[in-house]
N, C-alpha and C positions, 0 to 999 in steps of 0.2 A: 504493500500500500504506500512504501513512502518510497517506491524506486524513484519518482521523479521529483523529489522534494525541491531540489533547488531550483525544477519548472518553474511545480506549485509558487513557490514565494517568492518567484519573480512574476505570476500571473497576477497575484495577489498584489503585488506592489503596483504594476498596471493598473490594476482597480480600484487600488486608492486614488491616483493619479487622476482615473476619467470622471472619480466620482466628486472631482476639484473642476470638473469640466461646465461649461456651463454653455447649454440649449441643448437641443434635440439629438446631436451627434454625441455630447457625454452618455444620454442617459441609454442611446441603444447600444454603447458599445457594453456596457456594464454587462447585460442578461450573457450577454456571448462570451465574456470572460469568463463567468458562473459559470457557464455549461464547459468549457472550456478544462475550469480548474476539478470540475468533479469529473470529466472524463481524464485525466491525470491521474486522479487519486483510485483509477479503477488498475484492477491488475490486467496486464496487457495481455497477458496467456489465456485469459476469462473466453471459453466457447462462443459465448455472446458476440465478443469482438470480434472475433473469428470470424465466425458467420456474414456477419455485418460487412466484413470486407469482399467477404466474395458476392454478398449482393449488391455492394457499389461496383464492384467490376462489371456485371452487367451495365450497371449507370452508366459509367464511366463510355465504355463501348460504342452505347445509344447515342452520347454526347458526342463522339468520333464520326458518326454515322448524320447526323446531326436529328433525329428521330424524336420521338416522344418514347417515354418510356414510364411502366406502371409498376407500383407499388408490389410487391410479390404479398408483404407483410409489413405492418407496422412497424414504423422505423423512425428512430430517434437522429437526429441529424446533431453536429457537433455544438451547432449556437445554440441549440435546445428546440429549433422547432421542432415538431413529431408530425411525419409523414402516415398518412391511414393508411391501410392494405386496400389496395385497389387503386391508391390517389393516383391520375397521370399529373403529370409532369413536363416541360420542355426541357431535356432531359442537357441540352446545353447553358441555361439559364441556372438549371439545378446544380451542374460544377461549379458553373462559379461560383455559386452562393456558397460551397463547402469549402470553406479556405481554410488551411490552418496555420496557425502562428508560430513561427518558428525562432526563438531566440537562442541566441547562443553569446555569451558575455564569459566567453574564456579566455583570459591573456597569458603568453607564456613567452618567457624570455627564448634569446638568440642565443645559439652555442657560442662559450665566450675561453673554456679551460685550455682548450686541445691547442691552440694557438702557440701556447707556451711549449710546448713538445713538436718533436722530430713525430711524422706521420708516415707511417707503412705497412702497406697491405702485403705479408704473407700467401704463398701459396699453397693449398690442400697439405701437401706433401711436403712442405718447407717447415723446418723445424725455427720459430719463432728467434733472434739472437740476438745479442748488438754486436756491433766492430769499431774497436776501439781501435783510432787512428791517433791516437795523439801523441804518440813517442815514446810512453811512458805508463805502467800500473797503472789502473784506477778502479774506486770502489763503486758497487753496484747497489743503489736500495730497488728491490722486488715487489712487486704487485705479490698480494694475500691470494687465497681462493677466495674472502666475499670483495675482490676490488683492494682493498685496503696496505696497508704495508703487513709485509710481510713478517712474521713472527720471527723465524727463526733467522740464522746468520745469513748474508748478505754474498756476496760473489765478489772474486778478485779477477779483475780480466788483464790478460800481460799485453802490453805491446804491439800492435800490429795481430792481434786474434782476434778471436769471438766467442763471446760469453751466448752458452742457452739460456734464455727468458723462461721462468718457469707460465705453465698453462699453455696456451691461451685458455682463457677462463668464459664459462659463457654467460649473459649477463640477458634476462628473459624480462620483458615489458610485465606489467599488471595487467591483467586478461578485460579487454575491453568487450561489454558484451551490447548486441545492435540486435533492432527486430526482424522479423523476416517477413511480415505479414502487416500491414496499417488497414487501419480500417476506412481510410479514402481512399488509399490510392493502388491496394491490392499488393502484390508481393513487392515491396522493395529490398530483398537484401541484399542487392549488389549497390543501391545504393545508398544504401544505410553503409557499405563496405569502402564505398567511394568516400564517405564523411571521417574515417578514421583515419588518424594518420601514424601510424606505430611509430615509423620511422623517427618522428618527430620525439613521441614518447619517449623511445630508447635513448634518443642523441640527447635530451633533456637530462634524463639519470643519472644518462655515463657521463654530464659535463659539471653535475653536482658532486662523483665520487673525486672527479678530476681537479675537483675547486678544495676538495677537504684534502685531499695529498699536497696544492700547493700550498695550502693556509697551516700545515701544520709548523708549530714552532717551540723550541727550548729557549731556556734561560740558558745551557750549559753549550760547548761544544759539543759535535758527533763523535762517538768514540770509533765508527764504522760499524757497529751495529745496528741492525735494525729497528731493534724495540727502542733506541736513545736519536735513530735517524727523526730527524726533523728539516722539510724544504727552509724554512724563514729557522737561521739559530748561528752564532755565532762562527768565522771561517777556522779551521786549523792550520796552523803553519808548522806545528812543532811536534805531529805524532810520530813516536819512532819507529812506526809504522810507515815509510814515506809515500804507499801508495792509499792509504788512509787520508793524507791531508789533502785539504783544500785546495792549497797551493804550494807547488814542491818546486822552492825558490832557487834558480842558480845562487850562486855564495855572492855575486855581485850587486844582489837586487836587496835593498832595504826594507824589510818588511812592511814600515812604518810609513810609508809610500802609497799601498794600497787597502781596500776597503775590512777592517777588520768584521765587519760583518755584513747581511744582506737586510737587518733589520735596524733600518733609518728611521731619524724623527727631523722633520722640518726645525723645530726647534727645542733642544734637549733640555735648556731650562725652562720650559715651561712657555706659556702662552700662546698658545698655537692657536689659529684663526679658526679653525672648525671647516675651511674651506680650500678645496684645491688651489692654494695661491702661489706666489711667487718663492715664498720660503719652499715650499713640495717641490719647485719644479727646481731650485738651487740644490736642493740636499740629490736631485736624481743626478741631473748633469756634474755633480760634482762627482756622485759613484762612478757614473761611466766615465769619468777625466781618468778617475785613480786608476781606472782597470786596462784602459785602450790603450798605455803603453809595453803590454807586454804582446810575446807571442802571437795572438789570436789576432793582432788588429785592432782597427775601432769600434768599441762595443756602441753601441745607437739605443737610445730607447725606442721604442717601436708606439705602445701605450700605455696610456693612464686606464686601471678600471679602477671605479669607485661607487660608492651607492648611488643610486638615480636621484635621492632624496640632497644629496649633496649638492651646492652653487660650484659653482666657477667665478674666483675672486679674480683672476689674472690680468682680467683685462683695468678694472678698475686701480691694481697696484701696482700696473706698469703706464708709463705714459711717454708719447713716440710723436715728436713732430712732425706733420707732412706738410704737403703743398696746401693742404686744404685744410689743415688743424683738425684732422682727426686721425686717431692713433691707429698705423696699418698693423697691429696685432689685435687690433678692436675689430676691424674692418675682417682677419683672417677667421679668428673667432667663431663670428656671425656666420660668416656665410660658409665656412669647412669644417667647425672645429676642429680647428688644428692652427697654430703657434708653429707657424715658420720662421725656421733661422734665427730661432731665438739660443746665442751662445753657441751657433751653429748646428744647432740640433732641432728638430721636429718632433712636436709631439700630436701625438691622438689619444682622442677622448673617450672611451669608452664606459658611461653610465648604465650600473648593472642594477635591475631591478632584486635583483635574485640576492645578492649583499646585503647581509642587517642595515636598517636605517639609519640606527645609531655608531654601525662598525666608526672605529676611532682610525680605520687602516685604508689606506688605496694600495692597489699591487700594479707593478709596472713589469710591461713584458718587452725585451731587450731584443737584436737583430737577431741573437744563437739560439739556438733550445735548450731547455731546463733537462729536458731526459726525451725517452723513447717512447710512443705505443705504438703498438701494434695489432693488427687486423685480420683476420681469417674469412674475409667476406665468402670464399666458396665455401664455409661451412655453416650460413648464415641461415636458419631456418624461420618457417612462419607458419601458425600452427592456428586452422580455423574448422572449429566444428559446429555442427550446427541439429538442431532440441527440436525438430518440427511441433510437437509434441507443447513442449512452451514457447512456441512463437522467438523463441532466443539465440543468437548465435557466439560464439566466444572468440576473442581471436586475441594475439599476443604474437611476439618476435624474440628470435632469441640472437646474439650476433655475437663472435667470441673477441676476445683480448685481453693485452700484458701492459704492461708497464715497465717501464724501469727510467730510475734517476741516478745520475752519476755525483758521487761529492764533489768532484771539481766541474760539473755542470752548475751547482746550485747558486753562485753569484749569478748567472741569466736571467733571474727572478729577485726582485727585493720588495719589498711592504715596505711603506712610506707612513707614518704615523703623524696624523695632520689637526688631532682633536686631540687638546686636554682629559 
């Protein structure tokens, strides 16, 4: 009775709404929301309804043909009028009249995690890996079986080889279940099948488990294990471990040079604006200044995400003469969000609804990848059965994959701390 509750009380809120309406069009819509909201509240597998749809299929038919057509039996119509057994009908006139209201007030965020990772799709038969190109040992943090990091010890990968990724793991939607049968408009379940979008569902979950591996963080350094790994936590320069650390310093290179950690504050004594301003955007460009004179290049910030709830102070606490006395970072702002050339660097905005409102954190993702996933799309299944019986059909997706984050990947990613 309560499958379709969040219809119901949005019908209901309609209702309130017409019955704020005022002359002749408030009060007729009123009765048809009524009939409306009690046929919701009926159970959709009810024989009754059943029936009902294979007698509008006839209607339906008549309307194509453009005919009259008669009543078999008494029939309840969705606004409430009640058709007699025998009534004829202009049996196109009688479609239109049965309209139904369809609302759909679902919002969901853009895939925002995976951006930060190296992406690769796996063949059947190809055993999941990474390949470490970087001259030297480096530590492995492992994807769990539920997604998660992995319990037990972590992987050393040597030199010019390749480490196997454990899983791939499979990773199954919540079973969306659609009707097969309406009572206007006769069998829809291909397109009741056309309105689901699994795909969507799946890539949602997997960008949530993706957002809890980059947000996790220590107080301490990583020791290279994985129960003490944390993406946002303090770099190592001094484990005697050398393929454990962070950064495994030629003897020429000062340590005190670059970023001791990935977990920045715009400003460490205190008072911070609450807003992505100019202090956020000094504390990033200055990480990437410390890091782009080694080895790899120049590191680039790529983007800002932060919660959607959050301003953009930037333009207001920076100020840029032009020809025409208005500020060309104000101007960029507006119309791209994105701050070009600012300190020679570019950045982009990315407002995530999916971020606590109050998070005190933005996360910026850099030109490199933070780590690896990985993809099995040939072994991607979709699983749709179907209840003639209760009018009901189930459908879900299942798509496999791995993970893996390297410790000296983990400066590609740093959390910016921008609220007291």
């Amino acid at each position: 009775m309560q499958r379709n509750q969040k219809l119901i009380e949005k019908l209901e809120g309609l209702k309130k709404t017409a019955s704020t309406a005022i002359g002749a069009q408030g009060e007729a819509v009123i009765p048809k929301l009524d009939a409306m909201i009690e046929m919701e509240k009926r159970d959709q597998t009810d024989p009754v309804m059943i029936e009902r749809a294979k007698q509008l299929d006839a209607l339906r038919s008549a309307a194509l043909q453009g005919t009259q057509y008669t009543y078999a039996e008494a029939t309840a119509l969705p606004d409430g009028t009640v058709r007699d057994k025998g009534q004829m009908v202009d049996a196109r006139a009688e479609v239109s009249k049965i309209q139904v209201m369809k609302i759909n007030n679902f919002v969901y965020a853009q895939s925002s995690a995976l951006s930060f990772f190296e992406s690769k799709n796996f063949a059947d038969n190809e055993v999941p890996f990474y390949q470490n190109e970087t001259g030297f040992e480096v530590s492995l943090c492992l994807a769990g079986i539920d997604g998660g990091i992995r319990s037990r010890s972590g992987g050393i990968v040597p030199s010019q080889s390749q480490y196997q990724l454990p899983g791939p793991f499979g990773l199954t939607t919540e079973v969306s279940k659609y009707k097969l049968i309406d009572p206007l408009r006769g069998n829809i379940a291909d397109e009741s099948l056309a309105l689901i979008d699994q795909s969507r569902d799946w890539t949602l979950n997997f960008d949530a488990r993706l957002w809890a591996i980059l947000q996790t963080n220590r107080a301490t350094k990583n020791t290279g294990n994985p129960q003490n790994f944390s993406t946002v936590a303090p770099f190592d320069f001094t484990n005697v471990k050398k393929e454990k650390r962070t950064f495994n310093l030629h003897s020429t290179i000062d340590s005190a040079n670059l970023p001791q950690s990935n977990d920045l504050d715009s400003k460490p004594g205190g008072g911070r604006s609450g807003y992505i301003d100019k202090a956020t955007l000094d504390a990033i460009v200055l990480y990437s200044r410390r890091l782009s004179g080694l080895s790899w290049g120049p590191i680039q910030p790529m983007e800002i995400f932060f919660p959607s709830a959050i301003d953009l102070q930037v333009v207001t606490s920076i100020t840029q003469s032009t020809n025409d006395g208005t500020s060309s970072i104000s101007k960029q702002i507006v119309t791209s969000g994105t701050i070009g050339e600012l300190y020679g660097q570019k950045f982009g905005y990315r407002p995530l609804p999916t971020l606590p409102a109050n998070s005190k954190y933005c996360y910026v993702r850099f030109n490199m990848p933070v780590g690896l996933v990985g993809f099995k799309p040939g072994l991607d299944q979709t699983f749709n059965n179907r209840y003639p019986e209760k009018n009901i059909g189930e459908l879900s997706m299942q798509k496999w994959w791995t993970w893996a984050i390297a410790e000296q990947h983990r400066p590609f990613m740093v959390r910016v701390r921008f609220k007291d």
